[in-house]
Backbone as a ProteinNet text record, in pm:
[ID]
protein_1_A
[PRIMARY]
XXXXXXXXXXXXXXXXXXXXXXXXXXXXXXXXXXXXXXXXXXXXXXXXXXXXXXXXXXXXXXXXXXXXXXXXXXXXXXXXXXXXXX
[TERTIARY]
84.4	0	89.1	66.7	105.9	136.8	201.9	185.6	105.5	34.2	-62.3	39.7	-11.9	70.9	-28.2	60.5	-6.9	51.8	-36.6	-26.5	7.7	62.2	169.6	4.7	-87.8	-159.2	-236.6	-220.7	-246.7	-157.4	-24.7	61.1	94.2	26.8	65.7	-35.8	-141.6	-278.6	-171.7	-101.5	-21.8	73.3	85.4	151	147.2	174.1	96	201.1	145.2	220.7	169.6	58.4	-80.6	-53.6	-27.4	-29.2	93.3	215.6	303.1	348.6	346.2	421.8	514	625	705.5	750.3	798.6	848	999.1	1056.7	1165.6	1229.7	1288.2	1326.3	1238.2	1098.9	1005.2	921.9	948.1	846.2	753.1	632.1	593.7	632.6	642.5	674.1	606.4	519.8	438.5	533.4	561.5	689.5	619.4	476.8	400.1	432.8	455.6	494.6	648.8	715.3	855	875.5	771.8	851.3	936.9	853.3	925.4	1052.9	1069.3	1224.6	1295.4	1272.4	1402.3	1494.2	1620.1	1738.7	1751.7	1696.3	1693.2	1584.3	1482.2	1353.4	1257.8	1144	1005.3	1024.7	1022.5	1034.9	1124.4	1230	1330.2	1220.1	1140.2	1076.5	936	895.2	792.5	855.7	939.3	1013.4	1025	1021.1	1032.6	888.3	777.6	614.6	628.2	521.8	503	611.3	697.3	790.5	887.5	928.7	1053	1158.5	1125.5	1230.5	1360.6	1369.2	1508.3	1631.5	1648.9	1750.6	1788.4	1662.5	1665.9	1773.2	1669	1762.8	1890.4	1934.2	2058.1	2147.5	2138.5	2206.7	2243.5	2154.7	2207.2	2322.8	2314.2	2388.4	2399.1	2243.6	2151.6	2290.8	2245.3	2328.8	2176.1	2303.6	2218.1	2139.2	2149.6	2044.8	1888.3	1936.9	1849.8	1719.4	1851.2	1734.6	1674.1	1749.4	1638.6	1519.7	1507.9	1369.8	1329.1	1343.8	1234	1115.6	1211.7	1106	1020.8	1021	862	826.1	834.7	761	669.2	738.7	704.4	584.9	485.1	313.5	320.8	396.2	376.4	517.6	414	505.6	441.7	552.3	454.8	494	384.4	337.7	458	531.3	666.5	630	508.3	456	352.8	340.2	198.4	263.7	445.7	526.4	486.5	442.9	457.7	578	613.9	722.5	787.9	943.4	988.1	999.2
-118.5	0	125.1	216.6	335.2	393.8	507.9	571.7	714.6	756.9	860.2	977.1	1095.6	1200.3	1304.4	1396	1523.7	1627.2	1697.6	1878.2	1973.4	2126.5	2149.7	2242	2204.8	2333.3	2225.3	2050.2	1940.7	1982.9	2001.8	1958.6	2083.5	2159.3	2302.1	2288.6	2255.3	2246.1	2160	2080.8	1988	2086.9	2157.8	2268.8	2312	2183.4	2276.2	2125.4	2122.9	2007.6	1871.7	1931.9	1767.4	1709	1792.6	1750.8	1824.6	1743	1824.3	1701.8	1777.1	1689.6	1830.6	1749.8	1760.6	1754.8	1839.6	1814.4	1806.1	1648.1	1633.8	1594	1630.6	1610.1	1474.5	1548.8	1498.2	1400.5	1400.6	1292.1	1349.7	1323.8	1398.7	1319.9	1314.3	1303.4	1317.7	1262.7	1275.8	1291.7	1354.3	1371.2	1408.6	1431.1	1425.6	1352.6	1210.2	1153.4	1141.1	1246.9	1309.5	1391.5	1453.5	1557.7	1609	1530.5	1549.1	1456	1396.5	1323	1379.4	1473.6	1541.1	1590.8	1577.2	1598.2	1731.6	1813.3	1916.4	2010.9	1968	2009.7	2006.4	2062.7	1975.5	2167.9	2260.9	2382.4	2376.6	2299	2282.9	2244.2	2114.1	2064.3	2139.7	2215.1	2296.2	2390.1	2469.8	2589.4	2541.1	2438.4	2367.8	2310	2379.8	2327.1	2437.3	2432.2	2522.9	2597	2488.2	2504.9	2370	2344.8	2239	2244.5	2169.1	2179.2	2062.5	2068.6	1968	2026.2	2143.3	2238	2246.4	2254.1	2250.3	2123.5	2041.1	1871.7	1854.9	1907.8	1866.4	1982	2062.9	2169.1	2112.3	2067.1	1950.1	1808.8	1768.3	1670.3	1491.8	1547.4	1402.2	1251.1	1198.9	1041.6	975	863.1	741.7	682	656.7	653	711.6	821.6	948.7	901.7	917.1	895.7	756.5	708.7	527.5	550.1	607.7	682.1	719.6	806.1	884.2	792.3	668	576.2	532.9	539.7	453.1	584.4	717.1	852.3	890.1	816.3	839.9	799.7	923.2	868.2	922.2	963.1	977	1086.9	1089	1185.6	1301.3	1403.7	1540.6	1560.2	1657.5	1670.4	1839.3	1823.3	1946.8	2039.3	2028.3	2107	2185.8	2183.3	2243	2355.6	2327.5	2419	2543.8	2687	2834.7	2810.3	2954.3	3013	3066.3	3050.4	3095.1	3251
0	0	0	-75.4	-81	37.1	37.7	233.3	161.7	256.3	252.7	214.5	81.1	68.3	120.3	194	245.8	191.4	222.2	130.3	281.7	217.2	349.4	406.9	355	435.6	533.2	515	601.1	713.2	673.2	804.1	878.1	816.9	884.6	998.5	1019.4	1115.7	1237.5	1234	1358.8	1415.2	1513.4	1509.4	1690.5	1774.4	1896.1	1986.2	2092.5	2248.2	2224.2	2144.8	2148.4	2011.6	1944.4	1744.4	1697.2	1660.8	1629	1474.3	1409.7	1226.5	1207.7	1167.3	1064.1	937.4	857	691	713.6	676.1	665.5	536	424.7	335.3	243	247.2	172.6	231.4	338.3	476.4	557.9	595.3	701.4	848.7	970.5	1084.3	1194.5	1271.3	1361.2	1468.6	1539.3	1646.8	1793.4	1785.1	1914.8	2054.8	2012.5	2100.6	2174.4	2082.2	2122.1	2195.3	2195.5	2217.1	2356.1	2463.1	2561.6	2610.6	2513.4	2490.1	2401	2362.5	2252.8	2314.1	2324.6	2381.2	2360.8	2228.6	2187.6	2285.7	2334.1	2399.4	2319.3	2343.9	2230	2202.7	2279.7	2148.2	2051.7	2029.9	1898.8	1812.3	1839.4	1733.4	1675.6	1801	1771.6	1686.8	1717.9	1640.3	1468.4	1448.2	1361.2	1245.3	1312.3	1196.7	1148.5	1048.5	926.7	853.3	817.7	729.5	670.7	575.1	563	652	747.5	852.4	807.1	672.8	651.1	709.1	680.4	707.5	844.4	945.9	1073.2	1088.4	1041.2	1115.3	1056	952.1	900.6	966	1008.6	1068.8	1186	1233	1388.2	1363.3	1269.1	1249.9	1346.8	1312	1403.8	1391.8	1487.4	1483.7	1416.1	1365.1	1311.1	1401.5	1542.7	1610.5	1621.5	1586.9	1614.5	1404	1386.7	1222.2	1215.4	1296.4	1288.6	1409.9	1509.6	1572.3	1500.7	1375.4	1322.7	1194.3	1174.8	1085.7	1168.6	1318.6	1370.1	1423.4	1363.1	1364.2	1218.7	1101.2	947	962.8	913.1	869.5	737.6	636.3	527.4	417.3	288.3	226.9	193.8	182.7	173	-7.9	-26.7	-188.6	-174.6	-247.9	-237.7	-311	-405.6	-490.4	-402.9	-264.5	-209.4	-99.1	-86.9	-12.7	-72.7	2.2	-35.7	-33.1	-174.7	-179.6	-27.5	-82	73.3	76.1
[MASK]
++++++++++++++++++++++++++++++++++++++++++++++++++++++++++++++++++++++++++++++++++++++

């Protein structure tokens, strides 16, 4: 089965302590249940909705640990054509 594609004005609505998604280099990211385990703090990841936060995460220079957590976070792919101009 396909994985569900979302549009950024979907993932822009997840944006808060209770519902938080991410855009990571073409993934969306449910990170809700993170957030109060982020080594970073859950405002890094909040600071981080309503926008392509690839830049964010690669600027950190996550461990491979860290990116194998985020596949049992993946609920989908985002449509890159639905990003506003920056």
């Amino acid at each position: 089965m396909a994985e569900k594609v979302y549009t950024f004005e979907e993932v822009v609505k997840h944006n808060n302590h209770h519902d938080c998604w991410l855009i990571i280099s073409g993934k969306v990211y449910d990170v809700t249940a993170f957030l109060a385990d982020h080594p970073g703090g859950d405002e890094t990841l909040l600071d981080s909705t309503g926008k392509d936060a690839t830049g964010d995460f690669e600027d950190v220079g996550h461990s491979k640990d860290a990116k194998d957590k985020m596949k049992g976070l993946l609920i989908g792919d985002f449509d890159e054509s639905t990003l506003p101009p920056q």
